[in-house]
C-alpha positions in Angstrom: 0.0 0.0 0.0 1.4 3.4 -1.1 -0.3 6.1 0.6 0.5 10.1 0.2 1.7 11.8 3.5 1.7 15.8 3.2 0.4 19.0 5.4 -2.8 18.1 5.1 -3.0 13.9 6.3 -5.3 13.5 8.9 -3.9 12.7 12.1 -5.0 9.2 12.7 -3.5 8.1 9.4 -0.3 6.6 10.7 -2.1 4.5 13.3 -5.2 3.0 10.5 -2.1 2.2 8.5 0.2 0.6 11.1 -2.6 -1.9 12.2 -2.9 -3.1 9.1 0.8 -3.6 9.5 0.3 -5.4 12.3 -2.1 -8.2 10.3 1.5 -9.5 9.6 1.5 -11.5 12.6 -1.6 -13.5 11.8 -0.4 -14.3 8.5 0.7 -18.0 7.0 4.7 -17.6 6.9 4.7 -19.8 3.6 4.4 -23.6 3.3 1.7 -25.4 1.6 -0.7 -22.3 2.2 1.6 -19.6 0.3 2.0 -16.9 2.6 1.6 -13.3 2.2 2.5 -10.1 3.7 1.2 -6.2 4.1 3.7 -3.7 2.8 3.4 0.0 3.3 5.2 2.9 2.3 4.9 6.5 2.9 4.8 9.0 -0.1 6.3 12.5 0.5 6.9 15.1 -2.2 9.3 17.9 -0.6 8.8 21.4 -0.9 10.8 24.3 -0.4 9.5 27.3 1.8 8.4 28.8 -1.4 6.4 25.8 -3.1 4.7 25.0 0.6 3.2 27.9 0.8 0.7 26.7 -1.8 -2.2 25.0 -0.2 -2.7 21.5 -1.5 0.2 21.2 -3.8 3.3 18.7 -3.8 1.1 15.7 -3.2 1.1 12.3 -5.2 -2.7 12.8 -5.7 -3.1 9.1 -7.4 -6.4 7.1 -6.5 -5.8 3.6 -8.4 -5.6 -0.2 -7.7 -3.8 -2.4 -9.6 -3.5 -6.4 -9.1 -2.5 -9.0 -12.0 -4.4 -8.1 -14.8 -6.8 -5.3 -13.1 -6.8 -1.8 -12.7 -9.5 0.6 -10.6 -8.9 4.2 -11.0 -11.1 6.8 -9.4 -11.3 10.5 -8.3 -12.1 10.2 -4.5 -10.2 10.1 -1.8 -10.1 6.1 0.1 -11.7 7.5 3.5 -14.9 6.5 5.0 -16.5 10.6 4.7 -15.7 10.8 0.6 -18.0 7.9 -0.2 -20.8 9.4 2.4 -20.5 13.0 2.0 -19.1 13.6 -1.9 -19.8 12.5 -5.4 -17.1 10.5 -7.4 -16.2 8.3 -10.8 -14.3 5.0 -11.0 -13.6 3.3 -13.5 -12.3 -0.5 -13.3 -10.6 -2.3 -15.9 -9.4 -5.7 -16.9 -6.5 -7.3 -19.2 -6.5 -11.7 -20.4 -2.8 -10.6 -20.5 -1.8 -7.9 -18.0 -0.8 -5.7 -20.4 -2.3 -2.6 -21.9 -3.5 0.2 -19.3 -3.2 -2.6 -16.5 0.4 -2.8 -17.1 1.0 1.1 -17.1 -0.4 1.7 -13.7 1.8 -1.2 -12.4 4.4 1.1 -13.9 3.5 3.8 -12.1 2.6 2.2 -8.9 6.5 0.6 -9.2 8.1 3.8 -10.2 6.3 5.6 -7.1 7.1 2.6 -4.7 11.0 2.4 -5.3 11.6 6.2 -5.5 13.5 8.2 -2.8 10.2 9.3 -2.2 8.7 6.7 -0.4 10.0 5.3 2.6 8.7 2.3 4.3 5.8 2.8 8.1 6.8 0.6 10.5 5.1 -0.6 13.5 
């Protein structure tokens, strides 16, 4: 999970996110029934004095998911009070072969991931 941290993330962000970390625990560890694991990474665009000074900005304002050979991509924030309160558009999208449009947000999502922008939440 790549998640945007900036001026304007609400306070209990960090602790939402570290409890999912914590799901680790309960997790298979491999063997017969695979395993799996919860990764997440913090996204912060600097700013100079200057550019911070201009509300909302420097921000990796993204709102996709992308697995296999599926995309979702949509224009409202993932908290509980944007699918109440305010009106938004997904769109969700296949690929047979995991390329096409599926395969470009994977590119995004693993240029975002591995730059010096993100840095890993721990518990």
């Amino acid at each position: 999970l790549l998640v945007s941290h900036w001026d304007h993330s609400r306070a209990e962000e960090l602790a939402f996110l570290r409890s999912l970390l914590a799901i680790n625990d309960g997790l298979p560890k491999g063997g017969y029934r695979g395993g799996g694991r919860i990764s997440v990474r913090l996204f912060t665009v600097p700013s100079s004095a200057e550019q911070s000074k201009i509300s909302f900005a420097r921000v990796n304002h993204n709102k996709y998911m992308v697995t296999d050979r599926a995309a979702y991509v949509g224009t409202s924030n993932w908290a509980g009070d944007y699918f109440i309160s305010t009106a938004g558009v997904g769109v969700s999208m296949t690929s047979r072969d995991g390329k096409g449009v599926v395969q470009q947000l994977q590119d995004v999502f693993d240029r975002d991931w591995n730059s010096r922008y993100a840095a890993d939440l721990t518990l």
